[in-house]
C-alpha positions in Angstrom: 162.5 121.7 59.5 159.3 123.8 60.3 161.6 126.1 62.4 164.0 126.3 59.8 160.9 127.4 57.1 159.2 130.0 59.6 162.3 131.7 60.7 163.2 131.9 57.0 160.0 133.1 56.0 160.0 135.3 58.6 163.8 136.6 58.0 162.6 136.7 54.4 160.1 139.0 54.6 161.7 141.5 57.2 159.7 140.4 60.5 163.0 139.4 62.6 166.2 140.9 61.9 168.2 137.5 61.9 167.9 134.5 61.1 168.4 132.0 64.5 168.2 129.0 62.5 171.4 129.3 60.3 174.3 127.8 60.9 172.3 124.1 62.3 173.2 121.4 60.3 169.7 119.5 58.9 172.2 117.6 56.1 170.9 114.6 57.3 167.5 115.2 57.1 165.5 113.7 53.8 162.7 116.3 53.0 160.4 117.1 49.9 162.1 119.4 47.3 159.8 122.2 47.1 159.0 123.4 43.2 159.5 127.1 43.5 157.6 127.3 40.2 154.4 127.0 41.8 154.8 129.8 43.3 155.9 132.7 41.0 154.1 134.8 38.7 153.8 134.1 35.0 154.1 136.2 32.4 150.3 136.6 31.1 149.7 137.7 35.0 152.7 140.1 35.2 151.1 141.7 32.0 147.9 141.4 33.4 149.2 143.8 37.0 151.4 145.8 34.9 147.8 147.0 32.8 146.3 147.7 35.9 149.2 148.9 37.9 150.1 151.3 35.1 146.6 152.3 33.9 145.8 156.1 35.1 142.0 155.7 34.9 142.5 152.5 37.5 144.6 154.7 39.6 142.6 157.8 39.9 139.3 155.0 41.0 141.1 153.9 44.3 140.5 156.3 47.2 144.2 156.9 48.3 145.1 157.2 44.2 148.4 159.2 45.2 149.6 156.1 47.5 148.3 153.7 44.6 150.4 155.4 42.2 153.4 154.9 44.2 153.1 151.7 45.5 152.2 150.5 41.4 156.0 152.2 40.2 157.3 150.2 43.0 155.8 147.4 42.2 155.9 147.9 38.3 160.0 148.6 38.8 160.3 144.8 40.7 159.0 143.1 37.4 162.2 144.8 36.0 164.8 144.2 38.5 164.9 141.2 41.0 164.7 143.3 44.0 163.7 142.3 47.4 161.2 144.2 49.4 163.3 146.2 51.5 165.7 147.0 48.8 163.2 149.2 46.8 161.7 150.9 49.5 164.8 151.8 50.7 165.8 153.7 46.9 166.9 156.6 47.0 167.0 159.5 44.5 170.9 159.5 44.8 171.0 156.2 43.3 169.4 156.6 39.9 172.1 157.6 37.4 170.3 159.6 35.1 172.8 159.1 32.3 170.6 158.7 28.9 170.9 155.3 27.2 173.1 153.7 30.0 170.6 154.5 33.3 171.4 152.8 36.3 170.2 152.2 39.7 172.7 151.4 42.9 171.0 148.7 44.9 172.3 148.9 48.2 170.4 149.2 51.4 167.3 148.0 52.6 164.2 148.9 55.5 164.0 146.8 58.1 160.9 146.6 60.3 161.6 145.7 64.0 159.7 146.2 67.3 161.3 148.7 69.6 161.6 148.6 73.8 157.8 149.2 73.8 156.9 146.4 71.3 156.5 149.1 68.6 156.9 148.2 65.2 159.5 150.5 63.8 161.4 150.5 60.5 165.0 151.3 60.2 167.0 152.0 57.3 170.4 149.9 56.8 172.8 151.1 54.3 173.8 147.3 54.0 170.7 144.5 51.7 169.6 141.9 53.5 173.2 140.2 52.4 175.0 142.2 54.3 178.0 141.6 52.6 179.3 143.5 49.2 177.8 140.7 46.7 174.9 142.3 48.0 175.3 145.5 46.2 175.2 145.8 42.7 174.0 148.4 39.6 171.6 146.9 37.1 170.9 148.8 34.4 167.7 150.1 33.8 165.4 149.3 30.9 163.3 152.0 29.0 160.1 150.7 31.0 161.9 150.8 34.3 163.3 154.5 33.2 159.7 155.8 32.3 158.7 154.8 35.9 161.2 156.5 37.6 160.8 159.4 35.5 156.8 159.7 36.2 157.6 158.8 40.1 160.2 161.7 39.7 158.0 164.6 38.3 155.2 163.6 40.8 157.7 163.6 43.8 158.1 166.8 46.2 161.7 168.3 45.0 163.5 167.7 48.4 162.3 163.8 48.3 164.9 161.9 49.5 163.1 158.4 48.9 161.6 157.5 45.4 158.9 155.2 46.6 157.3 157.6 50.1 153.9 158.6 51.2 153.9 161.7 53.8 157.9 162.0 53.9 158.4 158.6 54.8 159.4 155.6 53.0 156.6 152.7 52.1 156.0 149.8 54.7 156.1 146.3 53.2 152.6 145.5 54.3 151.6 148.4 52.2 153.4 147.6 48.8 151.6 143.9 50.0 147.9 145.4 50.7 148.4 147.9 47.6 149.6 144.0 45.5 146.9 142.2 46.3 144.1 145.1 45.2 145.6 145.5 41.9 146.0 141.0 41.6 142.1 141.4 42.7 141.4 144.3 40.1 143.3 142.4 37.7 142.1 139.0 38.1 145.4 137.1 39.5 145.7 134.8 42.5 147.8 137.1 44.6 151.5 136.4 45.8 153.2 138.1 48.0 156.1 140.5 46.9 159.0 138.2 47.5 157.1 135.9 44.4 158.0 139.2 42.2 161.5 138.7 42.7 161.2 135.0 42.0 159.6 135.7 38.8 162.3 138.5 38.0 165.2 136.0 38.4 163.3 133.6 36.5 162.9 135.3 33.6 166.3 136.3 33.3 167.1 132.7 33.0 164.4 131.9 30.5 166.0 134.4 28.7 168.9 132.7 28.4 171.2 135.0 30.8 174.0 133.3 32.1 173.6 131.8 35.8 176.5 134.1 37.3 175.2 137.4 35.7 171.7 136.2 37.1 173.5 135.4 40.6 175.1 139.2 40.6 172.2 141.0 39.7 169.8 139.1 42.0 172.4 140.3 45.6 172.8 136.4 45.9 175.8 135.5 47.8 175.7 131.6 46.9 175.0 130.4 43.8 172.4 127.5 45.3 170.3 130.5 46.1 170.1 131.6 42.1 169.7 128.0 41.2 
């Protein structure tokens, strides 16, 4: 059972490529159900990051403000969406549609990071999400918060960007949207969580809001049910 959690944390948050552990049977095992409630964001500390993470002044104080900015849209645009890690470092400008009143993003690919021959820690971009499979992909619409981002993260881009979250040409790293989470949870006074708790709270406030479990399922990349539930 501790295997099965490491390697799924691990799988989880990009460190291993696959996941060894599926597939063994542990049916028969009685373990503690785990309350994934503890564990996501609320809404008074979303609101309390989305201040900081969207306050200019705050910005401009940290030393790399240029990275900060970044890493805050990215961050700012997984309240909006339930997106996992890799998946919004790996947007690209091709898969906004722009289209006023019905904007849409194509959520399909993800960064991976794995170690190369030398041991090297390398990140690779998949044109498959961490699904692999087509209930993977999918287009959520785009609120008018999550446009405004995209728009400011637009004009401050270089015009032959080809990723919308990069620093220096290249896309973000996960341990940098994670460094850059836990300065603004420090400036704003949150206990920090790591990024995958951003997409718990996303999914979880679709359901509070009374969105049906299948819509939830398809906008989340989940290919079981169990996993939305």
């Amino acid at each position: 059972i501790v295997l099965g959690k490491a390697f799924a944390y691990a799988y989880n948050h990009d460190i291993i490529p696959t996941n060894i552990m599926d597939g063994i049977d542990t049916s028969d095992i009685a373990v503690q159900e785990v309350n994934n409630d503890e564990r996501v964001y609320t809404e008074c500390e979303r609101d309390k990051l989305l201040v900081v993470m969207n306050d200019e002044k705050i910005l401009s104080s940290y030393r790399k403000s240029s990275l900060a900015r970044v890493a805050a849209r990215a961050l700012s645009l997984a309240f909006c969406i339930p997106i996992r890690n890799g998946e919004v470092r790996s947007f690209l400008w091709d898969d906004v549609d722009w289209t006023e009143g019905d904007e849409t993003i194509y959520i399909h690919s993800q960064i991976r990071r794995f170690h190369d021959e030398e041991g090297k820690q390398r990140y690779l971009y998949s044109a498959k999400t961490k699904a692999k499979k087509k209930k993977g992909e999918r287009t959520p619409a785009l609120c008018d918060f999550a446009v405004d981002i995209l728009k400011k993260q637009r004009k401050e881009s270089p015009d032959d960007a080809v990723y919308i979250f990069e620093s220096n040409g290249k896309p973000l790293s996960e341990n940098t949207l994670n460094q850059w989470l836990k300065r603004f949870c420090e400036h704003a006074g949150v206990e920090y969580l790591p990024t995958h708790c951003i997409r718990f709270y996303a999914v979880t406030a679709l359901n509070n809001s009374g969105v049906e479990k299948g819509k939830i399922q398809k906008t989340a990349g989940h290919c079981s049910a169990q996993t939305t539930d």
